[in-house]
N, CA, C and O atoms as a Tripos MOL2 file, in Angstrom:
@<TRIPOS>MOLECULE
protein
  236   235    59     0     0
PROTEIN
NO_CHARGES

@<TRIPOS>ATOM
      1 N         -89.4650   30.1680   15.0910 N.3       1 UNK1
      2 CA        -89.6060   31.2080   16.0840 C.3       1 UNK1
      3 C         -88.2340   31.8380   16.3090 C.2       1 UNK1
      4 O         -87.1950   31.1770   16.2900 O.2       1 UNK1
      5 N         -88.2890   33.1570   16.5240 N.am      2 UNK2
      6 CA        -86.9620   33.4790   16.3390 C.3       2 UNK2
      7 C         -87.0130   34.7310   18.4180 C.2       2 UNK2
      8 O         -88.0180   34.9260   19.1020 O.2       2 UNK2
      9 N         -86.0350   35.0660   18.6170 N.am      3 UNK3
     10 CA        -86.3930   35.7690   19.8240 C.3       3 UNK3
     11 C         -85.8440   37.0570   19.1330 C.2       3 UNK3
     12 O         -85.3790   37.2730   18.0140 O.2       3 UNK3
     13 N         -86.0980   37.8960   20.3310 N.am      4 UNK4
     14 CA        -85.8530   39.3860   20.2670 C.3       4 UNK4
     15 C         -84.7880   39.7090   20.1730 C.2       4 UNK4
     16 O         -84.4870   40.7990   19.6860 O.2       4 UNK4
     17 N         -84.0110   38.9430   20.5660 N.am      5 UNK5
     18 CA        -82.3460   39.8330   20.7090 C.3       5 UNK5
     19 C         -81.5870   39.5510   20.0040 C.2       5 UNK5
     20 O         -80.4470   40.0120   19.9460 O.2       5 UNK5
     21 N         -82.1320   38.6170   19.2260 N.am      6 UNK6
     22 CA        -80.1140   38.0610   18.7090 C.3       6 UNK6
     23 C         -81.0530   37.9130   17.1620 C.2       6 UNK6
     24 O         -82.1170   37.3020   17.0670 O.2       6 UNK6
     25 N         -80.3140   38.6710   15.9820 N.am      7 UNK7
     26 CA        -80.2840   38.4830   14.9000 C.3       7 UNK7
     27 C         -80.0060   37.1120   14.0960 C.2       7 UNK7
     28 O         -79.4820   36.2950   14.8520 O.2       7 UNK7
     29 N         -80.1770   36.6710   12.9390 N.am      8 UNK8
     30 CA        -79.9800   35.7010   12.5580 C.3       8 UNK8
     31 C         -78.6610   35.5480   11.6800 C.2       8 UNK8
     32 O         -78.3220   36.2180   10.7040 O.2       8 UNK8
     33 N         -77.9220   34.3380   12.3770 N.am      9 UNK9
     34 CA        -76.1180   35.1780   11.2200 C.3       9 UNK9
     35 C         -76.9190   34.5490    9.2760 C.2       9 UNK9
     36 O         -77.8170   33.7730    8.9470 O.2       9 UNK9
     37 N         -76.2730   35.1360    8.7750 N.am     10 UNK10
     38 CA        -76.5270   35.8650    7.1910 C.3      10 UNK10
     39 C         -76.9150   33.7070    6.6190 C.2      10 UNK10
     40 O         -76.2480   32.7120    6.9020 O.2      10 UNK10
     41 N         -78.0110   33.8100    5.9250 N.am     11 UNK11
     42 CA        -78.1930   32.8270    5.3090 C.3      11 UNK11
     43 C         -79.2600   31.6970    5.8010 C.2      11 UNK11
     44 O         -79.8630   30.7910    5.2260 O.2      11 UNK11
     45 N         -79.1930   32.2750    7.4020 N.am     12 UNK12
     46 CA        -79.8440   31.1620    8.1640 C.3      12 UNK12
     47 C         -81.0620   30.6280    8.2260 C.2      12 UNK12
     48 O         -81.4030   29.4650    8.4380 O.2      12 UNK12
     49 N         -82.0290   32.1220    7.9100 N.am     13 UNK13
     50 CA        -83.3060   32.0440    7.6220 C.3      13 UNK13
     51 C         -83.5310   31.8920    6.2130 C.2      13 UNK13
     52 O         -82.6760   31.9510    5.3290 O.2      13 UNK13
     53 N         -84.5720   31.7210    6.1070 N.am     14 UNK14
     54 CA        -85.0160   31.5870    4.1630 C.3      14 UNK14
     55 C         -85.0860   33.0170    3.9810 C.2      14 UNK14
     56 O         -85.0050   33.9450    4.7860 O.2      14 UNK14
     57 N         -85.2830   32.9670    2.5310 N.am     15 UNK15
     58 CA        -85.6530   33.9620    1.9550 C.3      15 UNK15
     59 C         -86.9030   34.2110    2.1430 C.2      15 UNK15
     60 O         -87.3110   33.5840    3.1210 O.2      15 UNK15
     61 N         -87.9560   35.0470    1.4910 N.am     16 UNK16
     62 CA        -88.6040   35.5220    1.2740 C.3      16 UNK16
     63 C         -89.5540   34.8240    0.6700 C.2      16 UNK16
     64 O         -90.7190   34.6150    1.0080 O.2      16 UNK16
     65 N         -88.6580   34.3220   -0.6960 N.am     17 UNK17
     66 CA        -88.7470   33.6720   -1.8320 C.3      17 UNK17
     67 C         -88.6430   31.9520   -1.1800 C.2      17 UNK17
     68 O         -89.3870   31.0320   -1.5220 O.2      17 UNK17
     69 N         -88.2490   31.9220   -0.8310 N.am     18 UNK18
     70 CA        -87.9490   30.5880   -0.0530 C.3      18 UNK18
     71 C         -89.1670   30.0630    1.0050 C.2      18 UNK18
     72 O         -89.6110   28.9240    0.8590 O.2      18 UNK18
     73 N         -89.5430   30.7050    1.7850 N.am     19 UNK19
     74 CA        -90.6130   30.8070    2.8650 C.3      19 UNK19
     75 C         -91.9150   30.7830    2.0730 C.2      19 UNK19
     76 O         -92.9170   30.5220    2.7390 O.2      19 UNK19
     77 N         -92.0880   31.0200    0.7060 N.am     20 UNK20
     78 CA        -93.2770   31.3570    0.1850 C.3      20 UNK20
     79 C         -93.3910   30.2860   -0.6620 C.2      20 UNK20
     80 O         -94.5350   29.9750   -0.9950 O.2      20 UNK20
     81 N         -92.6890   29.8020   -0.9860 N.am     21 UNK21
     82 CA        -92.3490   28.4390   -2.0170 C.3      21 UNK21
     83 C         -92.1840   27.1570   -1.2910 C.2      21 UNK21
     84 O         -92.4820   26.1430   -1.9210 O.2      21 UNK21
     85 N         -91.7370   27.0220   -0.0110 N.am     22 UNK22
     86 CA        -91.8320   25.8510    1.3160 C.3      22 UNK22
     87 C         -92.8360   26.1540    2.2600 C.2      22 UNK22
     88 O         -92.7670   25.3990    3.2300 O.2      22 UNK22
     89 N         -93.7310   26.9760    2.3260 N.am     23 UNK23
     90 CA        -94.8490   27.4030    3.2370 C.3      23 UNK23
     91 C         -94.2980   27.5330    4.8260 C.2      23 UNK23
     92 O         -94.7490   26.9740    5.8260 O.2      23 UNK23
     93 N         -93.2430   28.4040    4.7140 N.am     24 UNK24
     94 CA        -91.9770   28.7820    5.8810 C.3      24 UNK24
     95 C         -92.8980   30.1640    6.2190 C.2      24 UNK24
     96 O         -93.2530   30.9800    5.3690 O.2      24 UNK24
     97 N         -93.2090   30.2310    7.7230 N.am     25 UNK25
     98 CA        -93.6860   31.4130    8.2510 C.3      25 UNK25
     99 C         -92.2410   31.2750    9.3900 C.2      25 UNK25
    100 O         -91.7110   30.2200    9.7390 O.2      25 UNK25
    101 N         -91.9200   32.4100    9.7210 N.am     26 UNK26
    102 CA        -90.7290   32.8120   10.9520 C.3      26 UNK26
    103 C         -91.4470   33.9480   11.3150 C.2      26 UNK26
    104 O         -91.9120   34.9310   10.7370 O.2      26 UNK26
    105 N         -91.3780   33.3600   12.8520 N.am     27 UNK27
    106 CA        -92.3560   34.0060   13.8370 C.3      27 UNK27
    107 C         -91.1100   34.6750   14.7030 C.2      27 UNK27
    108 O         -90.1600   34.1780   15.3060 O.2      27 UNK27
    109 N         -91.5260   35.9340   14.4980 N.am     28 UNK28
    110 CA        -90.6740   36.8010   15.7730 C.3      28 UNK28
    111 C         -91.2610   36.1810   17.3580 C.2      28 UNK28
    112 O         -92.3020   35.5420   17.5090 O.2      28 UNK28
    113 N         -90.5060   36.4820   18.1980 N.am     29 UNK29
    114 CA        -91.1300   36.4810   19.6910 C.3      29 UNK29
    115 C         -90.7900   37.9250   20.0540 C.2      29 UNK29
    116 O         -89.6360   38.1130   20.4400 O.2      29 UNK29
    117 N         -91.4390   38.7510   20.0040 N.am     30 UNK30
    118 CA        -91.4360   39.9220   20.7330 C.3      30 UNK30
    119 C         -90.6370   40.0970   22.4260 C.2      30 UNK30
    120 O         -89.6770   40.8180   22.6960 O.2      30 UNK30
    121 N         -91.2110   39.4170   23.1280 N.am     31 UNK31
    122 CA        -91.2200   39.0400   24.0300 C.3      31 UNK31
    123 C         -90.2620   38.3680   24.8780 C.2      31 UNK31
    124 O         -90.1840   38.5010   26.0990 O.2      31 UNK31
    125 N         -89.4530   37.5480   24.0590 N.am     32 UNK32
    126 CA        -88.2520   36.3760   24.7770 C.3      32 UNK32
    127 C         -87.1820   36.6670   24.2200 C.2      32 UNK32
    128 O         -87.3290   37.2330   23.1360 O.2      32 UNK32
    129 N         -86.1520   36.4950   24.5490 N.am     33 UNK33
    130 CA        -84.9620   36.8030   24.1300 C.3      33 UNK33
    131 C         -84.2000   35.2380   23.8630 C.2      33 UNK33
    132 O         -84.6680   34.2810   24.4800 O.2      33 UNK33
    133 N         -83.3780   35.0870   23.2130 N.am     34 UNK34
    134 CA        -82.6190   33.6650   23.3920 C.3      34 UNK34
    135 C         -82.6830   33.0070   24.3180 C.2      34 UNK34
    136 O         -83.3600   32.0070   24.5590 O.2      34 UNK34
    137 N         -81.6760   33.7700   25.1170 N.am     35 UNK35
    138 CA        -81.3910   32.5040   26.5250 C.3      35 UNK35
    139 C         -81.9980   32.4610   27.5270 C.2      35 UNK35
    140 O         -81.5360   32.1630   28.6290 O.2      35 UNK35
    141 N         -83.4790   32.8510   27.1900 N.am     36 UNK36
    142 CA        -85.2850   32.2230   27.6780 C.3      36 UNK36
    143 C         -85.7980   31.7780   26.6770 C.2      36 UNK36
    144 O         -86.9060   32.2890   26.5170 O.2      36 UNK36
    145 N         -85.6660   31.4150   26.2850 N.am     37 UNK37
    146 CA        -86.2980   30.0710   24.9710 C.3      37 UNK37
    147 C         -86.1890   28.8040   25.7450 C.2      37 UNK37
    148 O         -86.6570   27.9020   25.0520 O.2      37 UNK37
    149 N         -85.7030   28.2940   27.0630 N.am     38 UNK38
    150 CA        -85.5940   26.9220   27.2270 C.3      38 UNK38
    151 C         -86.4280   27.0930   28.9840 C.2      38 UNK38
    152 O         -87.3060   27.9420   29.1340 O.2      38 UNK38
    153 N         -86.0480   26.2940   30.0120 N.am     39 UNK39
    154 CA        -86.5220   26.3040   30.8750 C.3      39 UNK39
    155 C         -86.5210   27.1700   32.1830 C.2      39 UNK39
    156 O         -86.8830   27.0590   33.3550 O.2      39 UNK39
    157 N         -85.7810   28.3090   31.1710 N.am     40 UNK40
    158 CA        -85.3090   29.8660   32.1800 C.3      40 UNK40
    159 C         -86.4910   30.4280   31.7850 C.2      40 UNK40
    160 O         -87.1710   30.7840   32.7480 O.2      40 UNK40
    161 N         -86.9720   30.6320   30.7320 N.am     41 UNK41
    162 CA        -88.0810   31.0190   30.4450 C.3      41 UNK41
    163 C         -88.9810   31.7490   31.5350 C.2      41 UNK41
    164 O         -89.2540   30.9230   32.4050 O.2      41 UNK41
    165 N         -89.6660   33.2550   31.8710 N.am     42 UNK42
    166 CA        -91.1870   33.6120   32.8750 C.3      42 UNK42
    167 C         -92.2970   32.5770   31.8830 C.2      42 UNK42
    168 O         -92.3770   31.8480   30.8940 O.2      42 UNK42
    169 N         -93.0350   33.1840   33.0430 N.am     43 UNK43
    170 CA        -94.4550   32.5800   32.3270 C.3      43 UNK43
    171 C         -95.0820   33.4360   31.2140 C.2      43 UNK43
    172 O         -95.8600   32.8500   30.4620 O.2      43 UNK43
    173 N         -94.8260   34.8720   30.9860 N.am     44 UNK44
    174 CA        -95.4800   35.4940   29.7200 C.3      44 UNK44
    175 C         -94.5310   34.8780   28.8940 C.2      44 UNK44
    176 O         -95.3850   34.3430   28.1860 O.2      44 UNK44
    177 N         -93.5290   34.5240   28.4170 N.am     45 UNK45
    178 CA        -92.4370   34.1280   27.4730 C.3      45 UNK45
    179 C         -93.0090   32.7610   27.5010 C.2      45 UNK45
    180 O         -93.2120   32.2160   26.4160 O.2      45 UNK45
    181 N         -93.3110   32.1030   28.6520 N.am     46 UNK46
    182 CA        -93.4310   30.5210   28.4310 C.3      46 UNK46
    183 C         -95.1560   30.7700   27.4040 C.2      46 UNK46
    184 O         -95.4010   30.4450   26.2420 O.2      46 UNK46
    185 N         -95.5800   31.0950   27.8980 N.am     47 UNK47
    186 CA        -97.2590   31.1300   26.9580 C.3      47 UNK47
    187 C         -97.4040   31.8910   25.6460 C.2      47 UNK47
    188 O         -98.4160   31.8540   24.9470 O.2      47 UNK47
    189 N         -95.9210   32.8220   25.2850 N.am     48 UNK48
    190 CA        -95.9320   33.1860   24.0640 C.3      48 UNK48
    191 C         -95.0910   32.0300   23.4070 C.2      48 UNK48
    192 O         -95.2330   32.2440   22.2030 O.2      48 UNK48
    193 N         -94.4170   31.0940   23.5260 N.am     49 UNK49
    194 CA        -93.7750   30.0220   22.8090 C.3      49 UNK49
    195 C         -94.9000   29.6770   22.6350 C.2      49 UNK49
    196 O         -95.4680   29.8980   21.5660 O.2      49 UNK49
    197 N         -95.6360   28.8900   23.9180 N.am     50 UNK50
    198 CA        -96.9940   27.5760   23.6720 C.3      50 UNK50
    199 C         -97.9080   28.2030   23.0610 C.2      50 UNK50
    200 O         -98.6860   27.2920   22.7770 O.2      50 UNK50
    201 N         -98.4820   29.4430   22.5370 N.am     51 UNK51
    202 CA        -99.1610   29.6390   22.0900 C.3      51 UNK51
    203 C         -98.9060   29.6060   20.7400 C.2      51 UNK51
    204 O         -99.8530   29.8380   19.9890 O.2      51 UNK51
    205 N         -97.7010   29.3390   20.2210 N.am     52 UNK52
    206 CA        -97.3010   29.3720   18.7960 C.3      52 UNK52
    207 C         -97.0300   27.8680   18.4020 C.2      52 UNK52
    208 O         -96.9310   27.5290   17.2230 O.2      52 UNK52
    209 N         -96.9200   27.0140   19.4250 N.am     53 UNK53
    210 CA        -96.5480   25.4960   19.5440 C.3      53 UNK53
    211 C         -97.9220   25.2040   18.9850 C.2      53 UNK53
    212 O         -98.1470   25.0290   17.7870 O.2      53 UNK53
    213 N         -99.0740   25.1530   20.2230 N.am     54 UNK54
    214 CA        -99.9940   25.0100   19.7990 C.3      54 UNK54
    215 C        -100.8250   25.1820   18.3920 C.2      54 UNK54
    216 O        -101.6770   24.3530   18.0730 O.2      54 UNK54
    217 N        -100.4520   26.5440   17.4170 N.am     55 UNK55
    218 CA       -101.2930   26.6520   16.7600 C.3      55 UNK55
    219 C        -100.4010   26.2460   15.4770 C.2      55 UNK55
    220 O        -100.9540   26.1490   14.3820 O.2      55 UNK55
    221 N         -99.6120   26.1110   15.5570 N.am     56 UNK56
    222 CA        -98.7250   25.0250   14.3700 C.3      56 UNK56
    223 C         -99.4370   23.6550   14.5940 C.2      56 UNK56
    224 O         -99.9640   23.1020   13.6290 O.2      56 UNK56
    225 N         -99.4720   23.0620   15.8920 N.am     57 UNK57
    226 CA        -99.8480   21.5890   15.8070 C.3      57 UNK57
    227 C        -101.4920   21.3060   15.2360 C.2      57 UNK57
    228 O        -101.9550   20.2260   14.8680 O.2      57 UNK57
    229 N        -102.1820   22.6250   15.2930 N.am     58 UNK58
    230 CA       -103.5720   22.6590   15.1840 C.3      58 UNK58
    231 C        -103.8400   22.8480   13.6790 C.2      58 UNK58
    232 O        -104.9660   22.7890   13.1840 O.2      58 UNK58
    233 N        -102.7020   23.0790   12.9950 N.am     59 UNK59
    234 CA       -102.6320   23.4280   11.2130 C.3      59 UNK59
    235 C        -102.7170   21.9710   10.7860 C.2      59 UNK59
    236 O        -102.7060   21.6760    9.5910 O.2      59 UNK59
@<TRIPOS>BOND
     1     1     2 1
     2     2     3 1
     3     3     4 2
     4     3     5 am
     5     5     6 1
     6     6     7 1
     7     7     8 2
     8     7     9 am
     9     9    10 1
    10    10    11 1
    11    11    12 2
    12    11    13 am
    13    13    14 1
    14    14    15 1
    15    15    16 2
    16    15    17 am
    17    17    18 1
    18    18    19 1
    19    19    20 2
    20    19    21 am
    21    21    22 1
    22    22    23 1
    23    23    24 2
    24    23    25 am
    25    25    26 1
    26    26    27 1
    27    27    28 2
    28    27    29 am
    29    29    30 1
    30    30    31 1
    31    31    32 2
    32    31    33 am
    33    33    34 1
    34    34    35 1
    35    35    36 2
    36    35    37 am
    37    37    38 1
    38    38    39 1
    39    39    40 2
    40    39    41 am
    41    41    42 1
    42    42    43 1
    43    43    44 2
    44    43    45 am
    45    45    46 1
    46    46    47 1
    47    47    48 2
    48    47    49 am
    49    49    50 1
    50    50    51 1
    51    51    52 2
    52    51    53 am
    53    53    54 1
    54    54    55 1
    55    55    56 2
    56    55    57 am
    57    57    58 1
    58    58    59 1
    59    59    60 2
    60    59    61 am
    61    61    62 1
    62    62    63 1
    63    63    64 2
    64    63    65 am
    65    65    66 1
    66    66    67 1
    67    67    68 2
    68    67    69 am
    69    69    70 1
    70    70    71 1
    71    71    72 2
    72    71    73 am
    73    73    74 1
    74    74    75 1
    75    75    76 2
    76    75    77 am
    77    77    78 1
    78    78    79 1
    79    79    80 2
    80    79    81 am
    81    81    82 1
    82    82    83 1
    83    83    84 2
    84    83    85 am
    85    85    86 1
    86    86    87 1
    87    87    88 2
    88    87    89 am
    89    89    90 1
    90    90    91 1
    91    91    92 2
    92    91    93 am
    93    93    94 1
    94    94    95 1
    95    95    96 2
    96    95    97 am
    97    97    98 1
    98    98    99 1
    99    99   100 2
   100    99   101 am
   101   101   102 1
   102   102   103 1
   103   103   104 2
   104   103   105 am
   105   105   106 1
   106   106   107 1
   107   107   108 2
   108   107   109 am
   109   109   110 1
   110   110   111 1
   111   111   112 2
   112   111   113 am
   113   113   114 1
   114   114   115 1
   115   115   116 2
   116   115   117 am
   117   117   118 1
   118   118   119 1
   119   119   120 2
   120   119   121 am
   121   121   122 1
   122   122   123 1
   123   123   124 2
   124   123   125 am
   125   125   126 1
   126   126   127 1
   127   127   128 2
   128   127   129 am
   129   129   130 1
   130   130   131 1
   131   131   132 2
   132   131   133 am
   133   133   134 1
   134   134   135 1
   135   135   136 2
   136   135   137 am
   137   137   138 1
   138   138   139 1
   139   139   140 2
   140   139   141 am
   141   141   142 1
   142   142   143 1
   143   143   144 2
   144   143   145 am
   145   145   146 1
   146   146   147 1
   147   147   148 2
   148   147   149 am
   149   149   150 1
   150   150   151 1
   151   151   152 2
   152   151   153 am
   153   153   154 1
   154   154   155 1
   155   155   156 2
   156   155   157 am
   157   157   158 1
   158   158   159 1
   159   159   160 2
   160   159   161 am
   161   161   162 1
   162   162   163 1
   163   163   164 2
   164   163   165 am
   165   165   166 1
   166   166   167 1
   167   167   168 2
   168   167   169 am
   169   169   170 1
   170   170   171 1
   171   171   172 2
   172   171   173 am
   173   173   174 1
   174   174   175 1
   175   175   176 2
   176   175   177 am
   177   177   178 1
   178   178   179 1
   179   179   180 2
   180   179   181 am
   181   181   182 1
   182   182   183 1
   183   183   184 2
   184   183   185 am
   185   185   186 1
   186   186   187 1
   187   187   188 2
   188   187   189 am
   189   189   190 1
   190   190   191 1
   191   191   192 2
   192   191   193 am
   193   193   194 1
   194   194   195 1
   195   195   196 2
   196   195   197 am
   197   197   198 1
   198   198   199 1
   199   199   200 2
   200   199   201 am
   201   201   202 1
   202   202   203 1
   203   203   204 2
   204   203   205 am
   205   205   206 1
   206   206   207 1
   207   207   208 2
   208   207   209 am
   209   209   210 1
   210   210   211 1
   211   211   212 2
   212   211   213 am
   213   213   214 1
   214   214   215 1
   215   215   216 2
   216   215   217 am
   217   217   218 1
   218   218   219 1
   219   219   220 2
   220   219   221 am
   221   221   222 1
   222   222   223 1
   223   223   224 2
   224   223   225 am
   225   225   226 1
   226   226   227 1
   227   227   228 2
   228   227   229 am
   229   229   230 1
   230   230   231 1
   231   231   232 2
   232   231   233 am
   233   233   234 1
   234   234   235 1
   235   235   236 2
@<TRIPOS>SUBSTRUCTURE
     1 UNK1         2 RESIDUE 1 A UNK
     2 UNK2         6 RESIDUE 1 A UNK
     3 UNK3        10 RESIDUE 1 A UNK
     4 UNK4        14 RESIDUE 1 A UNK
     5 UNK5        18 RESIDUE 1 A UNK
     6 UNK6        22 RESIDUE 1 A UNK
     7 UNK7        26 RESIDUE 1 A UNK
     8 UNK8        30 RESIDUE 1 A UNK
     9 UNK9        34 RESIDUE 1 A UNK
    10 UNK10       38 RESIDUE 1 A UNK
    11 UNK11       42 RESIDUE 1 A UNK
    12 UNK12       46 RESIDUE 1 A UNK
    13 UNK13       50 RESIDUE 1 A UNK
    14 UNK14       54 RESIDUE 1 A UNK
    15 UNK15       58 RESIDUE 1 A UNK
    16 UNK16       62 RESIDUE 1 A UNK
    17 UNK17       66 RESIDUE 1 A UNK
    18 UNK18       70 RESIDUE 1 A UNK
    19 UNK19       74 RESIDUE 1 A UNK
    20 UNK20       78 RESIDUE 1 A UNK
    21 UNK21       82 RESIDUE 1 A UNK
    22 UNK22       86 RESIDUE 1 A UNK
    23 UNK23       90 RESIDUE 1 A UNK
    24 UNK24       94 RESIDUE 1 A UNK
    25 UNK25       98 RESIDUE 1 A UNK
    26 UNK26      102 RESIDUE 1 A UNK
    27 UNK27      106 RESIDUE 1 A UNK
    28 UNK28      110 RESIDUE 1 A UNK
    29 UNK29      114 RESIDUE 1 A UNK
    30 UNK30      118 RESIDUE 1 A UNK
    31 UNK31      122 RESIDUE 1 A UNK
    32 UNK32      126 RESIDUE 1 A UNK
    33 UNK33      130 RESIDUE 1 A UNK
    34 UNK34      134 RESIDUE 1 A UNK
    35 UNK35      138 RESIDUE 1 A UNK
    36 UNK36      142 RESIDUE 1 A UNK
    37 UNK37      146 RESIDUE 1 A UNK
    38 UNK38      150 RESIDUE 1 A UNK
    39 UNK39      154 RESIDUE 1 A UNK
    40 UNK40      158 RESIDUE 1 A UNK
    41 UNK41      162 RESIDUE 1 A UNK
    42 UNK42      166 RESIDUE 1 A UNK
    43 UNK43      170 RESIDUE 1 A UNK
    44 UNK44      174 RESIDUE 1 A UNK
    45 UNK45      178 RESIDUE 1 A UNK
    46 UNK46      182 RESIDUE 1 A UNK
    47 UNK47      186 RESIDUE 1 A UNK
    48 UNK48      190 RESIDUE 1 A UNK
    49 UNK49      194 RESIDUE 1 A UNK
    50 UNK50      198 RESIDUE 1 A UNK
    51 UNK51      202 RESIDUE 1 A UNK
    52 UNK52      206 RESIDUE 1 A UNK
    53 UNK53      210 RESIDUE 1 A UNK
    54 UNK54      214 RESIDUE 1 A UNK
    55 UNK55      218 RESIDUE 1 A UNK
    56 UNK56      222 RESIDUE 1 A UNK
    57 UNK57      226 RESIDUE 1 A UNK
    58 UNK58      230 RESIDUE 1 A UNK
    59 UNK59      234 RESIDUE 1 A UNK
């Protein structure tokens, strides 16, 4: 899961090629920015994490 604001520094994420060959999905959050990713988090930001928690654990 990645947030809205802050880019990823160069290398960090997979490739393309990489994500498709390790079954790597990177999920934007529209919604949250970094430093609401933890327990600063609202509640639309908190239910767009858990809703992505959830459906990984359900795979």
């Amino acid at each position: 899961m990645r947030s809205s604001d802050q880019p990823a520094d160069e290398g960090v994420l997979p490739t393309p090629a990489e994500q498709k060959n390790y079954g790597i999905t990177v999920i934007p959050l529209p919604n949250t920015i970094h430093n609401n990713m933890d327990d600063s988090a609202n509640e639309s930001q908190r239910k767009e994490i858990i809703t992505y928690v959830l459906s990984f654990l359900k795979e």
